[in-house]
C-alpha positions, -999 to +999 in steps of 0.1 A: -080-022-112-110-029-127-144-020-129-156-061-135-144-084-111-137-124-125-173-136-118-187-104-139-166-112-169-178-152-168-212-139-167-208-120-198-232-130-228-223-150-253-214-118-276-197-082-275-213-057-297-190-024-306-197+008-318-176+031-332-181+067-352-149+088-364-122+068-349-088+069-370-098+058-402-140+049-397-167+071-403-189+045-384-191+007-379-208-017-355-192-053-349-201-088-329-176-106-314-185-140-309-163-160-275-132-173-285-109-155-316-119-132-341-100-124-369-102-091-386-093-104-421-079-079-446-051-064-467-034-028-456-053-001-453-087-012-443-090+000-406-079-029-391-059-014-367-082+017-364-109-005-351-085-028-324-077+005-312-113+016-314-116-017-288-086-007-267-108+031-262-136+013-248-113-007-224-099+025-211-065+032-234-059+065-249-037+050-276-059+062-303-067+088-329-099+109-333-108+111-375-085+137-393-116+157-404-139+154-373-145+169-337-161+143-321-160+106-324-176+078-297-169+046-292-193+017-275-189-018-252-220-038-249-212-070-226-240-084-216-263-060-193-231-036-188-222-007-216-189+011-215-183+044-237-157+064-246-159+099-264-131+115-287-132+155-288-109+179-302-103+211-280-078+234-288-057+208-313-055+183-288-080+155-283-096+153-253-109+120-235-143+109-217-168+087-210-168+055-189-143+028-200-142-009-187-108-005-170-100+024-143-061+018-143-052+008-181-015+007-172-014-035-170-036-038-199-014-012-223+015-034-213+002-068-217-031-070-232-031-042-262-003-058-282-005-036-310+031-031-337+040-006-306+032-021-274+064-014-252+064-050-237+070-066-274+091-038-282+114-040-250+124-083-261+133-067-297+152-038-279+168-059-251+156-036-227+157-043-190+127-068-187+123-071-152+112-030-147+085-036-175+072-067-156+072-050-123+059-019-136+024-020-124+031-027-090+027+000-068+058-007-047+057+026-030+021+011-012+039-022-008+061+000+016+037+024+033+014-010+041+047-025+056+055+004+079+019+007+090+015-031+098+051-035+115+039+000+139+012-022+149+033-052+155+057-031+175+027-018+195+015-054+200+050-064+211+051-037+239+013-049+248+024-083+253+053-079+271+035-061+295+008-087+297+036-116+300+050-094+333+016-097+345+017-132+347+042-135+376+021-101+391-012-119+396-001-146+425+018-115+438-016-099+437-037-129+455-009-134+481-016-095+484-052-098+488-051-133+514-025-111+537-051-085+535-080-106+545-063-123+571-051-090+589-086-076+583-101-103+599-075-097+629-083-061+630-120-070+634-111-099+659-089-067+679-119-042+676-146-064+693-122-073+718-117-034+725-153-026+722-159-051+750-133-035+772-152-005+767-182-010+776-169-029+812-152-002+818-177+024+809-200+002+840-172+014+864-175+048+852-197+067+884-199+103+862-231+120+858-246+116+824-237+152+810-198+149+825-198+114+807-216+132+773-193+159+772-162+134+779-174+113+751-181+144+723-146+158+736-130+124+720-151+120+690-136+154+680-103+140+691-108+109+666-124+127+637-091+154+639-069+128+642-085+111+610-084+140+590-048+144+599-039+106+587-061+114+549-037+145+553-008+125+553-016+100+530-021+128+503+012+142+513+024+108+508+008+104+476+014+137+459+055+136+468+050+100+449+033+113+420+061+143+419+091+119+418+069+098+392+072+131+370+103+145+377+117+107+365+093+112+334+109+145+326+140+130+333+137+105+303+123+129+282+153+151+287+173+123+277+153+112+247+152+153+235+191+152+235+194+118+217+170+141+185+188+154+157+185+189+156+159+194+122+171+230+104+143+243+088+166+251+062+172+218+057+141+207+049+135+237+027+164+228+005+145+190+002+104+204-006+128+228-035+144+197-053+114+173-045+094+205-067+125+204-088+126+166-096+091+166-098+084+194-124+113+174-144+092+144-146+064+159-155+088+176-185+099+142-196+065+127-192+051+153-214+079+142-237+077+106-239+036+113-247+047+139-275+074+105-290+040+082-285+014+101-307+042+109-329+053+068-332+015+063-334+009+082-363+034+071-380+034+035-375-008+038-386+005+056-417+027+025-423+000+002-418-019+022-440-049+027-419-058+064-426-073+064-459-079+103-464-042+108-461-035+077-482-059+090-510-037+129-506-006+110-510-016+093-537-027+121-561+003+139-549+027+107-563+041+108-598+038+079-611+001+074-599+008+046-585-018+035-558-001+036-521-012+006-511+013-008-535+042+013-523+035+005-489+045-033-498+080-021-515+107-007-507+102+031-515+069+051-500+054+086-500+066+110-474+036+123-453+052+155-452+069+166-482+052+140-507+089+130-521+094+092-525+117+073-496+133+046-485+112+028-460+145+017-440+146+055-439+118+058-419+123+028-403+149+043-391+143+072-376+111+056-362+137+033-344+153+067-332+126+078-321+120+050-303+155+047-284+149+085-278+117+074-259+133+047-239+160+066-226+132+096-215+115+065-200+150+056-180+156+091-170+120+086-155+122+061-138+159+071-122+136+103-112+114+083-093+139+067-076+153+099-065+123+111-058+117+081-039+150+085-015+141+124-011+108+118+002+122+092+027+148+116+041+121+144+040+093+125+065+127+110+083+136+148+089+097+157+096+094+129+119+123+140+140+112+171+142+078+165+150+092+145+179+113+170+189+081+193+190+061+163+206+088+158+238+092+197+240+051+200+248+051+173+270+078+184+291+065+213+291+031+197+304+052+178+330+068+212+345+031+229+349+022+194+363+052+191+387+045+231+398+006+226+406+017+193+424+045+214+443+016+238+455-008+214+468+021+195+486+027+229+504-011+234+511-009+202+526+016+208+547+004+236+561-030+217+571-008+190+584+010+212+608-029+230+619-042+196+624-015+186+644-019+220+666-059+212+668-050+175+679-025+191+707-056+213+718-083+181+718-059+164+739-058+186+765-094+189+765-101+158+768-074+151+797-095+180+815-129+166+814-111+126+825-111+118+859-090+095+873-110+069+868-119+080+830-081+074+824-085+038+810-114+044+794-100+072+774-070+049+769-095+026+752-111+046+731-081+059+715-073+027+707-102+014+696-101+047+671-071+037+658-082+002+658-111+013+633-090+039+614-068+011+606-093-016+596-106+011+572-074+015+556-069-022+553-100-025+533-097-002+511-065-014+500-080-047+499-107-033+476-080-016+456-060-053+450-094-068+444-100-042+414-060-045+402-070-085+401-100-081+382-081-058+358-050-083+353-076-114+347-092-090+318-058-083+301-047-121+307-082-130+289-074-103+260-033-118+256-050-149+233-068-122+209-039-102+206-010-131+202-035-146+170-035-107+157+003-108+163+007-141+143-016-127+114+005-098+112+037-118+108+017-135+079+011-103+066+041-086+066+063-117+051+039-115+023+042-082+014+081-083+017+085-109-004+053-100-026+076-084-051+096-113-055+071-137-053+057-115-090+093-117-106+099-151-097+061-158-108+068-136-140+103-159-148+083-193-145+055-180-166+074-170-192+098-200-191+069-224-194+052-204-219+082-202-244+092-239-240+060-251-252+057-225-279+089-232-292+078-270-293+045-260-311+062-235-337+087-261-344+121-233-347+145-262-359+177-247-343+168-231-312+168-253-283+156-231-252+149-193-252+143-184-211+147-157-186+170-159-157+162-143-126+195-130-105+201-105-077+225-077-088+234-044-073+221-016-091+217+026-087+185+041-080+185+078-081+216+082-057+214+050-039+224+016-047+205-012-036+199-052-041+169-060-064+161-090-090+174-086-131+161-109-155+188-120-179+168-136-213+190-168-228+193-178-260+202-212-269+207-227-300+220-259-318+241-268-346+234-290-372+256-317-353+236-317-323+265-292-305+243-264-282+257-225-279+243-195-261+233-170-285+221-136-279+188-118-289+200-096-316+210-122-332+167-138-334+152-135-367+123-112-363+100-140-361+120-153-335+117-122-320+079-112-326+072-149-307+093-140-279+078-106-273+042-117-272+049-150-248+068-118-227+035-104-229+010-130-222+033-137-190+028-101-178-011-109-188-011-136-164+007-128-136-011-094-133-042-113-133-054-098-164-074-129-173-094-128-140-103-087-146-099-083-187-116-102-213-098-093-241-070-093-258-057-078-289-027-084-312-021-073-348+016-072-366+020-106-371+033-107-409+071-118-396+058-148-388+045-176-415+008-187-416+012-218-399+031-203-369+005-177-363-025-202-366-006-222-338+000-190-319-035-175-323-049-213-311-023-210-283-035-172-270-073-178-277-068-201-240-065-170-223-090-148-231-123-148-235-120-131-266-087-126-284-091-098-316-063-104-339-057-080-371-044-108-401-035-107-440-062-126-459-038-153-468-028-156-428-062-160-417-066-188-438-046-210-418-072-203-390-095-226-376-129-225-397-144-225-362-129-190-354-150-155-363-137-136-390-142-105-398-138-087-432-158-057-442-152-026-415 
C-alpha cells in the first residue's frame, strides 16, 4: 500500500516539517512535529482542523478543501531525506488533485488513521452500522479468489503429475526385467549368428563353383536379404501407423464425449450478461458519484461547524443582527445559516447533517449490494466464456485429429501398396536365386537365409533394447523430479489454506484487537457502570446481490452494572456520547492495527474529542501516542492542559 515500507518509517528523523499555502482556512503556515504527540491547542475557528487535513493531503487523502478565494494551494512532507507533495487546483469548479503523496492506496488510512468528526469508522459505532464490512473493507477479496483459483490449477496439475510419476514406480522393474530379457536374447541371437556364420563358411569349402558362378550366387541373395529387409521396415510402419490411427480415433472418441457433456453457450446469453454487467456498473459509478457529492457536502458543513473557515465566518458575521461574533454562536444553541444568514437551531442542522448522513450510508449499502451482484455476474460470465472457449478448444482439436487420422489413412495405403511390390520383388529374387543354386548350393543358400534373418532379428532386438534403455533413463529423471514437485505440492497446500481462511483469520484478528483494546480502556477511563463493551464474531447467512451465502457478523455488546452489583446487556444507543466517541476510536485503532497501518503509516490524526472530559482524553491521547510515531490531535485549550508537559503543542497556525 505504501510507498515507505516499516524499516523506512523507523529511519525517519527525529522531526516532520509541513508546509501548507491555501488549504481550507490558511493562507500559509509551516510546522515541526516533534516524535510522539502533538497537540494543536486552540479554541474554534483557528484552522485546526484545516491544517490535520492539510496533513491527511500529504499522506494521500482527498478529504480536503482548497481556500475559498484561491486557485492553487500546495501542501508539503519532509521526513527525513524523503519529501511528499500535494497540489490543490481549481478547474472548472471542481478541485483537482496532484503531486506525490506518502500513501498510494489511502483507503486503510481514511478508515482508520484520519479520524477526523467524520471518519466513517467512528461514525459506523455511533450509527450501529454493520462493523464487520467496514473492517473488511480494504481487503481485496476478489484477489484473495483469483490467487486461489490460480494456485489450486496448479495443484490440480501437480496432482495429475504425480500420479503419473507414482504409476511409474511399479513401471520401472517392469522396464529392467524388459531390458535383462532383452540382453539375454541378444546375447543368444549373437551366440546363434556365429554358430551360422561357421556353418557357412564350411559349407562354402564344399562349394566346387567357379568364382564368378559363386559371385553372382552371392549378389543374387544379398539383393534377396536387403528386399526382404525393406519389406520387414515396411511392415513395422504398417504396424505402427494402424497403432497410431486407433491411438487417435480413441482420442477423438473422448473428445466426442467430453464435447457432448459442454453446455451449449448462446451468444445471446452472454450478451444479455456484458448488458447488465454495463448496466450494474454504470449504476455504481452513479451512486459513487453520489456518496462523493454527500462527502464534500458533510465536509463543508461539519468545517463550518468547527468554525474553521474564517472568510465565511467573518461574511456571516456582518450579516448577523445582533453583531454578535460567531465564534460565540457556534458554542450556543442558535447559529447563522451559511446560506440564507437567518439564525437556527443547531439541532436543526444537526439534523439534517445526520440525514445526510444515513442518506450516504444507505448509497454506501446499495454499493456494496452492487458489487456483490456484480461479483456473481462476472462469475457466471467467465463460467459461460470458459465453456465456450472449451467448446471452441475440443472442436479444433478434433478437427486436428480428423486431418491427422486422414494423412495417417493415406500413408497406411502407400504402405500397403509397397508391401504388396516388395512381396512381388521377393517372389522374383527367389527364383533367381534358386536358378543360379546347384544342388550342392542348396544348403548353403539355406544358410544364408538364415543367417539373414538371424541378423535382421538381432538388429531389431537392439534397438528395442536401446529404446527401453532411453524409457529407463527417462523414468529415473521423473522419479528424481517426484521429491521437487511433492515439496511444491505441500507449499501449495500451505498456501492455499492461508488464503482461504486469510479473511477470517482478519475478522477474528479484528474481534480480539478490539476486545483487548476496549477492556483496558475502559479500565483506564474508569466508566463506573459499564462492565465490558466487546464485539462478537458469529457466522450468519446473509444476501449478496442475488445470492445468499455464509460469512462472519460482528455483534458489539454492551454490558453494564447496577448500583447493586447486578450486570445487564445494554445496547449502543443507549452510550452516552463519550461512551460512544471511546468506542469508535478503539474501533479504529483496531482497524489501524490489523491493517498494519503502524508498520506502513506514521501518523495518526484525531480531532473531535470535546464529548469526552479532560482527564479521559489525556489518558486516551497517552493510550494512542503507543501506536504511532506521531499522533496529531486537534484539543480545546483547557483539554490540552491535562496533557503531558512532555508532549508538543502547538498553538499559533
Amino acid at each position: 500500500m505504501s510507498q515507505c515500507t516499516m524499516s523506512q518509517s523507523r529511519a525517519i528523523e527525529d522531526h516532520a516539517e509541513l508546509s501548507v499555502e491555501n488549504v481550507g482556512g490558511i493562507d500559509a503556515t509551516e510546522i515541526t512535529f516533534s516524535p510522539g504527540v502533538t497537540s494543536l491547542t486552540g479554541r474554534n475557528a483557528t484552522n485546526r482542523t484545516s491544517l490535520l487535513q492539510a496533513l491527511m493531503a500529504t499522506l494521500g487523502s482527498e478529504r480536503v478543501s482548497l481556500k475559498g478565494d484561491a486557485d492553487h494551494g500546495e501542501v508539503e512532507l519532509t521526513l527525513g531525506d524523503d519529501t511528499y507533495t500535494r497540489t490543490l487546483e481549481r478547474r472548472n469548479g471542481t478541485v483537482v488533485f496532484d503531486g506525490d503523496p506518502y500513501l498510494e492506496d489511502t483507503e486503510a488510512a481514511e478508515l482508520f488513521a484520519f479520524l477526523l468528526e467524520s471518519n466513517e469508522a467512528r461514525q459506523a459505532v455511533a450509527r450501529d452500522d454493520d462493523l464487520r464490512e467496514v473492517i473488511m473493507r480494504p481487503v481485496d477479496t476478489a484477489a484473495i479468489n483469483a490467487e486461489i483459483e490460480q494456485l489450486e490449477a496448479e495443484k490440480r496439475d501437480l496432482d495429475d503429475e504425480l500420479d503419473r510419476l507414482e504409476s511409474l514406480d511399479s513401471r520401472l522393474p517392469e522396464l529392467e526385467a524388459e531390458k535383462t530379457r532383452l540382453e539375454d536374447r541378444i546375447e543368444d541371437k549373437r551366440t546363434e549368428l556365429d554358430a551360422k556364420e561357421s556353418e557357412i563358411e564350411d559349407a562354402d569349402q564344399t562349394v566346387d563353383d567357379t568364382r564368378e558362378q559363386k559371385n553372382a550366387f552371392e549378389d543374387a541373395l544379398d539383393e534377396l536379404q536387403e528386399v526382404r529387409s525393406e519389406l520387414e521396415d515396411v511392415r513395422y510402419r504398417i504396424d505402427t501407423e494402424r497403432e497410431s490411427i486407433q491411438a487417435l480415433e480413441d482420442e477423438r472418441d473422448e473428445l466426442e464425449t467430453t464435447m457432448t457433456e459442454l453446455p451449449e453457450t448462446p451468444a445471446g446469453d452472454l450478451d444479455e450478461l456484458e448488458t447488465e454487467i454495463d448496466r450494474l456498473r454504470d449504476h455504481k459509478q452513479s451512486l459513487e458519484s453520489t456518496i462523493n457529492q454527500l462527502q464534500r457536502i458533510l465536509q463543508f458543513n461539519e468545517e463550518l461547524l468547527e468554525g474553521d473557515n474564517p472568510e465565511l465566518q467573518a461574511a456571516l458575521q456582518n450579516r448577523s443582527d445582533d453583531g454578535e461574533a460567531l465564534t460565540d454562536q457556534l458554542v450556543e444553541d442558535t447559529t447563522v445559516c451559511w446560506t440564507c444568514g437567518s439564525e437556527v437551531e443547531r439541532d436543526a442542522i444537526d439534523d439534517t447533517l445526520d440525514g445526510l448522513r444515513e442518506l450516504r450510508s444507505e448509497h454506501s449499502s446499495k454499493r456494496n449490494e452492487i458489487d456483490a451482484e456484480l461479483d456473481e455476474l462476472t462469475d457466471r460470465r467467465d463460467a459461460l466464456r470458459g465453456d465456450r472457449d472449451q467448446r471452441e478448444r475440443v472442436d479444433r482439436k478434433l478437427d486436428e485429429i480428423d486431418r491427422e487420422i486422414s494423412q495417417r489413412e493415406a500413408t497406411l495405403d502407400d504402405l500397403t501398396d509397397e508391401r504388396s511390390t516388395l512381396e512381388d520383388t521377393i517372389d522374383e529374387r527367389e527364383a533367381a536365386v534358386e536358378e543360379l543354386e546347384g544342388q550342392e548350393q542348396s544348403e548353403l543358400l539355406d544358410h544364408h537365409k538364415e543367417a539373414n534373418q538371424l541378423e535382421f532379428e538381432l538388429g531389431r532386438l537392439e534397438s528395442d533394447l536401446e529404446d527401453v534403455r532411453e524409457e529407463i533413463a527417462s523414468v529415473e529423471e521423473d522419479l528424481d523430479e517426484r521429491d521437487r514437485l511433492t515439496d511444491r505440492r505441500e507449499e501449495l497446500q500451505t498456501e492455499l489454506a492461508d488464503l482461504r481462511t486469510r479473511i477470517e483469520q482478519l475478522e477474528a484478528e479484528a474481534v480480539e484487537e478490539f476486545n483487548d483494546h476496549m477492556e483496558t480502556i475502559l479500565g483506564v477511563l474508569d466508566y463506573a457502570n459499564i462492565e465490558r463493551i466487546w464485539i462478537e464474531r458469529t457466522e450468519q447467512t446473509v444476501r449478496e446481490g442475488r445470492r445468499k451465502v455464509e460469512r462472519g457478523v460482528f455483534d458489539l455488546h454492551v454490558i453494564r452494572s447496577t448500583n447493586e452489583g447486578t450486570t445487564y446487556e445494554d445496547s449502543i444507543g443507549h452510550l452516552s456520547e463519550s461512551e460512544r466517541e471511546v468506542t469508535g476510536l478503539v474501533f479504529a485503532l483496531a482497524g489501524y492495527l490489523v491493517h498494519d497501518l503502524h508498520e506502513s503509516l506514521p501518523f495518526i490524526v484525531i480531532d473531535s474529542l470535546e464529548a469526552l472530559d479532560s482527564d479521559r482524553i489525556a489518558a486516551l491521547v497517552e493510550y494512542f501516542g503507543e501506536y504511532a510515531t506521531y499522533l496529531v490531535v486537534a484539543l480545546l485549550p483547557e483539554d490540552a492542559a491535562a496533557l503531558s508537559d512532555e508532549y508538543q503543542r502547538v498553538t499559533d497556525i
